[in-house]
C-alpha positions as CSV (number, residue, x, y, z in Angstrom):
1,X,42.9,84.1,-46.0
2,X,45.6,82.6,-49.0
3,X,45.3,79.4,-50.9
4,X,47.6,77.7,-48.3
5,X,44.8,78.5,-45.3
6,X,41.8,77.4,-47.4
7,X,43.9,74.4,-48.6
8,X,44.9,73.5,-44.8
9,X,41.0,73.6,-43.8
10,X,40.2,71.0,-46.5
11,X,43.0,68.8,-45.7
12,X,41.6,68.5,-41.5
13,X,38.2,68.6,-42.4
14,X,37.5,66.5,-45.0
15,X,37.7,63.2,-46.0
16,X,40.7,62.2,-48.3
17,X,38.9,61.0,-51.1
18,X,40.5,63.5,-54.0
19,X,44.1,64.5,-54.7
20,X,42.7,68.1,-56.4
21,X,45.5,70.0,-58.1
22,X,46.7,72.2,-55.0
23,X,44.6,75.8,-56.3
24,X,42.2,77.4,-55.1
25,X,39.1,79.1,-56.9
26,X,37.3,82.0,-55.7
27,X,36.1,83.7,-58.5
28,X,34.8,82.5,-62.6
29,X,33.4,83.6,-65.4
30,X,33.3,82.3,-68.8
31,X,35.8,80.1,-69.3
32,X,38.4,81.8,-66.4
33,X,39.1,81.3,-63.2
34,X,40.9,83.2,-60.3
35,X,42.5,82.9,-56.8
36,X,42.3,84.3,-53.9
37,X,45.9,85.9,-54.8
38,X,44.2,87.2,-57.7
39,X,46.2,85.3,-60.3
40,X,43.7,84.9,-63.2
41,X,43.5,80.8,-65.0
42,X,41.8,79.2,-67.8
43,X,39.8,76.6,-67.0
44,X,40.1,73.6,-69.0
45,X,38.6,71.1,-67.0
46,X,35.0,72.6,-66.8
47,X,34.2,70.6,-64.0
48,X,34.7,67.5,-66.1
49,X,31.6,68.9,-68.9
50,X,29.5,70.7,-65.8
51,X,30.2,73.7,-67.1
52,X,29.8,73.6,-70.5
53,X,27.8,77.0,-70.6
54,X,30.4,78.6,-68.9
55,X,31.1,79.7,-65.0
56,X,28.3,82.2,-64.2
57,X,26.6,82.7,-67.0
58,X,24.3,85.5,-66.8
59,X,21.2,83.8,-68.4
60,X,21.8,81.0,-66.3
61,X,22.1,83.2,-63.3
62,X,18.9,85.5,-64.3
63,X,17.0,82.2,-64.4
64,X,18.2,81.3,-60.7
65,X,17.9,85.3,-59.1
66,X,14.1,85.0,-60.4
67,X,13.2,81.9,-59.6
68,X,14.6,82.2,-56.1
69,X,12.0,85.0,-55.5
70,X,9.3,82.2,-56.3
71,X,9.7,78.7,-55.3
72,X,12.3,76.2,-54.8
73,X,11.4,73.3,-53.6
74,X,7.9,71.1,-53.1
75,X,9.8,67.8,-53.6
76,X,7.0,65.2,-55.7
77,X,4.2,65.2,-53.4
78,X,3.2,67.9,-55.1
79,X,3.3,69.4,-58.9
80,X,5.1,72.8,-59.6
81,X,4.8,75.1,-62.3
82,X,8.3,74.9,-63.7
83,X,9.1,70.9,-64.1
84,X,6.8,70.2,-66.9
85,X,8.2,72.9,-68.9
86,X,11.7,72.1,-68.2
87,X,10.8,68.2,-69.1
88,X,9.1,69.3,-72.2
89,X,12.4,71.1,-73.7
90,X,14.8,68.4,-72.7
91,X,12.2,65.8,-74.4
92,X,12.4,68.6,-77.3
93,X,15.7,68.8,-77.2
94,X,17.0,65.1,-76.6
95,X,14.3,63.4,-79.0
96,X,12.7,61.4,-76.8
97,X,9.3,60.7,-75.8
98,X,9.7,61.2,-72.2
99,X,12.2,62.1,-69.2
100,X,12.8,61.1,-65.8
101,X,14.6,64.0,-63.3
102,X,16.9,63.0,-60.9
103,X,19.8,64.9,-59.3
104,X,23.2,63.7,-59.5
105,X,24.8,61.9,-63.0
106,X,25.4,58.4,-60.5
107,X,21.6,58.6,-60.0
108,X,20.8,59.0,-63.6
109,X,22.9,55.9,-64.0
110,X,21.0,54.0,-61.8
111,X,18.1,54.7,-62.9
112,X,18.9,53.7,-66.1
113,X,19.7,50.6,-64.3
114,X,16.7,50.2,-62.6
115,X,14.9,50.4,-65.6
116,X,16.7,48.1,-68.1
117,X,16.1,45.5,-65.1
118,X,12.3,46.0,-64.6
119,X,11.8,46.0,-68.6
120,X,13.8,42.9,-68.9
121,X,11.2,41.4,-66.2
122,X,7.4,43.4,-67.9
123,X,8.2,43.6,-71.5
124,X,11.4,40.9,-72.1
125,X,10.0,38.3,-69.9
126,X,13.1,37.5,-68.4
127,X,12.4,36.1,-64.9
128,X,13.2,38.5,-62.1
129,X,17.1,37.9,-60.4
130,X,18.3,36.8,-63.8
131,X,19.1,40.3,-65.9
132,X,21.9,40.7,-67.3
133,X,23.6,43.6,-68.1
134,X,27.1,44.1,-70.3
135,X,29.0,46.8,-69.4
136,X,32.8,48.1,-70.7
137,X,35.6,47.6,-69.2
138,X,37.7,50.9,-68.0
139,X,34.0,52.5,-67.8
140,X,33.6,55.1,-65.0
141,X,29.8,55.5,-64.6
142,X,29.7,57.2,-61.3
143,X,30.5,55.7,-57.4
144,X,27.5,54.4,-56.0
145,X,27.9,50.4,-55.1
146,X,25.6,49.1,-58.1
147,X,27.7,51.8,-60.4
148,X,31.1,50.7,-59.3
149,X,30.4,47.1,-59.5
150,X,30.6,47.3,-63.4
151,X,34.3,49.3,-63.0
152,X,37.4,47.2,-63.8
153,X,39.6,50.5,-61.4
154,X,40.7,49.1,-58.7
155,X,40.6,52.2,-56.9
156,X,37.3,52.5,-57.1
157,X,36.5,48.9,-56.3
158,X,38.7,47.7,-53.4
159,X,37.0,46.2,-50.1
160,X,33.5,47.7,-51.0
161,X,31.9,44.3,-51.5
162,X,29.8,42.4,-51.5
163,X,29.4,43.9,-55.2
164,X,26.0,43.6,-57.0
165,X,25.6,40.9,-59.4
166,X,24.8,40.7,-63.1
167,X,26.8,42.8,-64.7
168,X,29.0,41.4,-67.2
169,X,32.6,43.3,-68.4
170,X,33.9,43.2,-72.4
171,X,36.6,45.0,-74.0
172,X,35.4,48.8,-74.8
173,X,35.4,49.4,-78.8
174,X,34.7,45.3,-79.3
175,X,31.2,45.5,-80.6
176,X,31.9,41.5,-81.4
177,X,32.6,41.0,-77.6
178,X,29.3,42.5,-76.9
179,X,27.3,40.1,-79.5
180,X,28.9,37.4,-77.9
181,X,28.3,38.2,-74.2
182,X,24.4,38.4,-75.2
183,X,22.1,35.9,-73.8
184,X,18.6,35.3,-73.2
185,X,18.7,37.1,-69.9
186,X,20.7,39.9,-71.3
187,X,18.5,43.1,-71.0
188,X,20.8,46.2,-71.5
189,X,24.3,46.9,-72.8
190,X,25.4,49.8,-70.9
191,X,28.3,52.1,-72.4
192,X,29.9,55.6,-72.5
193,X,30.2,57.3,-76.2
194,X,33.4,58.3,-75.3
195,X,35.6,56.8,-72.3
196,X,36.3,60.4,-70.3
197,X,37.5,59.2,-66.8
198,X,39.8,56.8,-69.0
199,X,41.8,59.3,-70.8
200,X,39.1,60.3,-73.6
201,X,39.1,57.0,-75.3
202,X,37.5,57.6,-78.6
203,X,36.2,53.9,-80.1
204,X,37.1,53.1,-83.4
205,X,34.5,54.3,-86.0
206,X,31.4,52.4,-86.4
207,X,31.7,51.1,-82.9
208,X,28.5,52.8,-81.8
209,X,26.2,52.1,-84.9
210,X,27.3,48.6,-84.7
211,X,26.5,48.8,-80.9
212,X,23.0,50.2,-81.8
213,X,22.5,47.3,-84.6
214,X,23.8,44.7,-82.3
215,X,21.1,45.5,-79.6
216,X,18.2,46.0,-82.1
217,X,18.8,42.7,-83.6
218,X,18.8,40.7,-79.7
219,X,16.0,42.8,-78.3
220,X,18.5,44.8,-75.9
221,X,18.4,48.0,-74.4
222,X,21.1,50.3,-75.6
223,X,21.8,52.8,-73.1
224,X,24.5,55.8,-73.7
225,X,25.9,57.8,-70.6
226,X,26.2,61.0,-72.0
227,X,26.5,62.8,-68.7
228,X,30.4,64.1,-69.6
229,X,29.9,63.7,-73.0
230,X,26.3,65.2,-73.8
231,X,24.7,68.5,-74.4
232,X,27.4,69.8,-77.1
233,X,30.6,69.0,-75.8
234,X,31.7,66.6,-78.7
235,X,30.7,69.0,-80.9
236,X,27.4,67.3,-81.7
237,X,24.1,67.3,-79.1
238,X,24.9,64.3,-77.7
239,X,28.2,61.9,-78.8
240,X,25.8,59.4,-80.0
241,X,24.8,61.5,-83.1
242,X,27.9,61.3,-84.9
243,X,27.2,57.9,-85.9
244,X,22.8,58.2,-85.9
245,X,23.0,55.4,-83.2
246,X,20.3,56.6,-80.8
247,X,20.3,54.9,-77.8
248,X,16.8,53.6,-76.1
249,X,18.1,55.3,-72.9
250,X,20.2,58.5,-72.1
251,X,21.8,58.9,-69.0
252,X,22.3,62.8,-68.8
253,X,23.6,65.1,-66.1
254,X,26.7,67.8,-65.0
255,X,26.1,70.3,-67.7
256,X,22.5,70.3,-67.5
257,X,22.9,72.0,-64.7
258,X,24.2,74.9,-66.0
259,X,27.3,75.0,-63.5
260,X,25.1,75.9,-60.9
261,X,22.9,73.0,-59.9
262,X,23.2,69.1,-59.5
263,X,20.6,68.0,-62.5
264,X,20.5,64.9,-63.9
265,X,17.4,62.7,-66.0
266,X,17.4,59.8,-67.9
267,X,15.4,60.3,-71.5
268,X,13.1,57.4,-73.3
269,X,10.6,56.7,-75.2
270,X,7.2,56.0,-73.4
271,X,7.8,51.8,-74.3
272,X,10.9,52.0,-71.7
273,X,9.9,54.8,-69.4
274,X,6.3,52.9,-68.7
275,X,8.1,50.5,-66.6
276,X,7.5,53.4,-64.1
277,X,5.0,53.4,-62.2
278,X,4.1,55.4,-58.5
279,X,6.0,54.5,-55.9
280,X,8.6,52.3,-57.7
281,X,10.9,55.3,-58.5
282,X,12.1,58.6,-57.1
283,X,13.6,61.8,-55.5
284,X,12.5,64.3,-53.3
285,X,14.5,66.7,-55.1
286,X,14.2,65.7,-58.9
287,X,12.4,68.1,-60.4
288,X,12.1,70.8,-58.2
289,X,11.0,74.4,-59.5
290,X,14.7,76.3,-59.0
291,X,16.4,73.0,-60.7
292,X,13.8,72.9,-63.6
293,X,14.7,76.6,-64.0
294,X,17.8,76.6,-64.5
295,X,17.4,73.5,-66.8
296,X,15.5,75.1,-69.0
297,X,18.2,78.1,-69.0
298,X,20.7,75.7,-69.6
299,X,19.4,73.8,-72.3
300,X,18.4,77.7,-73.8
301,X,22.2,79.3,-73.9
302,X,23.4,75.8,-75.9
303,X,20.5,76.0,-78.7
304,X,20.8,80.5,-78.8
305,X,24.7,80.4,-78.6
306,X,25.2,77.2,-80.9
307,X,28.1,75.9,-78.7
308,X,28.0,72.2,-80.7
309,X,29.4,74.5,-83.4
310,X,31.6,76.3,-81.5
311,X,33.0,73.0,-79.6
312,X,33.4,71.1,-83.3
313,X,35.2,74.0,-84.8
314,X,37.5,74.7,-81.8
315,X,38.1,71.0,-80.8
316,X,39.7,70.8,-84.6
317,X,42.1,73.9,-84.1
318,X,43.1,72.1,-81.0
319,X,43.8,68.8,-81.8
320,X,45.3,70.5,-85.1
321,X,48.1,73.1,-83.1
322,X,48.6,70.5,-80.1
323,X,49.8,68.1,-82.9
324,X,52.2,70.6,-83.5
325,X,53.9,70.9,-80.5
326,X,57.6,69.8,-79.9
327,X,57.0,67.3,-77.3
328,X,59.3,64.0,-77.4
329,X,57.3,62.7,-74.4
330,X,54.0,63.3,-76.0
331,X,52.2,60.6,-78.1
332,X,49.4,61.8,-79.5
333,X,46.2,63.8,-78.9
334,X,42.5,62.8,-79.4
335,X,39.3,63.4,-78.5
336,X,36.3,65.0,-80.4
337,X,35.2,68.7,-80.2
338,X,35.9,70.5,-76.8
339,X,36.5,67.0,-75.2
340,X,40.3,65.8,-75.5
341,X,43.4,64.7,-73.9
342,X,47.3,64.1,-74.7
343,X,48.4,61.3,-74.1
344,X,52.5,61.0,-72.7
345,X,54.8,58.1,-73.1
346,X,53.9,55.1,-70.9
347,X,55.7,55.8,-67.1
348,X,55.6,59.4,-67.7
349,X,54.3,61.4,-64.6
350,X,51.4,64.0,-65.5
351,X,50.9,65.3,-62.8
352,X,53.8,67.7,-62.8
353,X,53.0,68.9,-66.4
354,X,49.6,69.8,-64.6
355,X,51.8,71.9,-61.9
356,X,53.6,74.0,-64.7
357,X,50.7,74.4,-66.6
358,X,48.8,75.7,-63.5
359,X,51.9,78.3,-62.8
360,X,51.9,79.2,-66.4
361,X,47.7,80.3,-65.7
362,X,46.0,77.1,-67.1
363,X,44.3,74.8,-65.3
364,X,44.3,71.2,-66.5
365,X,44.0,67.5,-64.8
366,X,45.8,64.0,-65.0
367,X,44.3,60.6,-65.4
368,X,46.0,57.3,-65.5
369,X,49.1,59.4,-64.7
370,X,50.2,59.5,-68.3
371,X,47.4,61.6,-69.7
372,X,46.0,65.0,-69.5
373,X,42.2,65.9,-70.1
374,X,41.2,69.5,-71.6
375,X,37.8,70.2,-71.9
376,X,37.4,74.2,-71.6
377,X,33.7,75.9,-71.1
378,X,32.4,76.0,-74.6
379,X,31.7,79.3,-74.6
380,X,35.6,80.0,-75.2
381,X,36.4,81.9,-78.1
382,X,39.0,81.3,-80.4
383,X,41.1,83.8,-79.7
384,X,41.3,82.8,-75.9
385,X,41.9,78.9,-77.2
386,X,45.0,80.5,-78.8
387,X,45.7,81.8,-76.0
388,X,45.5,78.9,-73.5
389,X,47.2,77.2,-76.7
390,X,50.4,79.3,-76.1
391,X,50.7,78.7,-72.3
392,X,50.0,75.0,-73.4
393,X,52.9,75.5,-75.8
394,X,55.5,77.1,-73.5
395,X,55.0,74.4,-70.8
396,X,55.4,71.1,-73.4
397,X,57.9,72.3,-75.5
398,X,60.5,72.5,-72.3
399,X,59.1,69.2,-71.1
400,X,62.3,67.0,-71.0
């Protein structure tokens, strides 16, 4: 079968619900891609962060073959012998006290949810049906109906209501907003480190300290989504870190998974995560053995490989030769480490600069229309970044 068949079978069998780039993958590893042509691509989407490790990584892999040969699933009826272990190294590696395993990064979302609202009933005293919750506008946080009933998109929004109450919208990059939107019943400000769905927003510096003070000083939770922005991709462990504003709660998924697995947690320290108790929380898959395994992998290849480094060093020579470019129709570029986008005159269409850039071998994806996102595996060397650099290169520089 071609592109075209495989293309044809998603089209009649599948729900609309994506406009993907019209390619099709059969093949990765590392940081490239190929078709079933056999036209070779770089990948700089990573399965927006999922694949920060890189496609197929052969630790990763080694973890799955064995644990495959052992045990997979017992759901939590039952303890295994691999979910302690891989809780213990994300609590290691994280910081925090304790973690909660879930599946999906929507889940870990609402589970952070769940928790800022029980803790603002047991520990705030704020009476049950009241919490508040301040959230950012132009956040994307996942699609479930409590998630998307914080989202300003329209698109993800329209005629899903009735939409869950409580959440309250400010300006993203306002810490003042925030301080203002605080009440009594106000139990958690909720936000992303960086905006990815939105175009890689990066908030002005300070924003996040001053975010961490703000909910310190009103007995608020802070809680970070890190899921697209965690577990080096910014070039630091986690985004929060490059201003010490620790969160009380991490939302953490896609790359946790190693590019192999849906794995998702939430991290805290045992004065949050107590709220928990059996029965009021769960998932028959979160923490099961083969997902636990390849957690630990995961976490393993970004400590033994040092890919914050890599990602801080590369994101500069990026930012630095995309700056470069001849490009009247480009604006500017931003982002921190492996995580950034260019940003094209308002109006400009995207999308077809994601079309020439996919014919030159380099795989890359709009948002908002005017804006492209590249986030490669950070495993990429610098000598393939050049690379991908020169296709990137050749394709703006004849943008008219």
């Amino acid at each position: 079968m071609k592109s075209q068949d495989y293309i044809t079978l998603d089209e009649k069998y599948g729900a609309h619900n994506y406009h993907p780039l019209p390619v099709v993958i059969s093949w990765a590893e590392g940081c490239k891609v190929r078709d079933p042509e056999g036209k070779t691509y770089f990948d700089f989407l990573s399965a927006y962060s999922a694949v920060n490790q890189g496609h197929r990584h052969p630790r990763i892999l080694k973890a799955v073959r064995d644990q495959l040969d052992l045990c997979t699933l017992t759901s939590r009826a039952f303890h295994n012998d691999r979910m302690g272990l891989f809780l213990k190294k994300l609590c290691e590696f994280t910081g925090y006290e304790m973690a909660l395993p879930m599946n999906t990064g929507a889940e870990a979302v609402e589970t952070a949810l769940k928790a800022a609202r029980r803790w603002g009933v047991e520990v705030k005293g704020v009476k049950n049906g009241e919490q508040e919750i301040i959230c950012a506008e132009e956040n994307f946080h996942g699609r479930t109906i409590a998630v998307i009933s914080m989202s300003t998109d329209p698109d993800s929004t329209v005629n899903y209501g009735p939409y869950v109450p409580g959440f309250k919208k400010v300006p993203y990059g306002d810490a003042e907003a925030i301080e203002k939107s605080i009440t009594p019943k106000t139990v958690a400000v909720i936000i992303e480190p960086i905006q990815g769905e939105a175009g890689v927003c990066v908030p002005p510096a300070g924003y996040l300290k001053r975010v961490r003070e703000i909910c310190t000083k009103h007995n608020v939770l802070f809680i970070a989504d890190e899921i697209q922005t965690g577990f080096s991709r910014t070039g630091k462990r986690f985004a929060w870190e490059h201003e010490n504003a620790r969160p009380d709660i991490m939302c953490l998924g896609k790359a946790l998974g190693g590019g192999i697995f849906p794995i998702s947690a939430i991290v805290a320290d045992h004065d949050v995560m107590k709220v928990f108790t059996p029965g009021t929380h769960g998932s028959t898959f979160g923490g099961n053995p083969l997902a636990s395994a390849i957690g630990i992998a995961a976490i393993d290849v970004l400590i033994d490989e040092k890919l914050d480094e890599n990602a801080e060093r590369l994101g500069k020579i990026f930012r630095e030769e995309i700056a470069k470019m001849h490009c009247p129709k480009m604006k500017l570029v931003r982002g921190k480490g492996l995580l950034n986008a260019v940003l094209f005159e308002q109006g400009f269409e995207a999308w077809n600069v994601c079309l020439q850039l996919r014919d030159a071998g380099l795989l890359a994806k709009q948002t908002h229309g005017n804006i492209i996102r590249f986030a490669p595996p950070l495993v990429i060397t610098e000598k393939e970044l050049r690379e991908a650099l020169a296709i990137i290169k050749t394709v703006f520089e004849k943008i008219a």
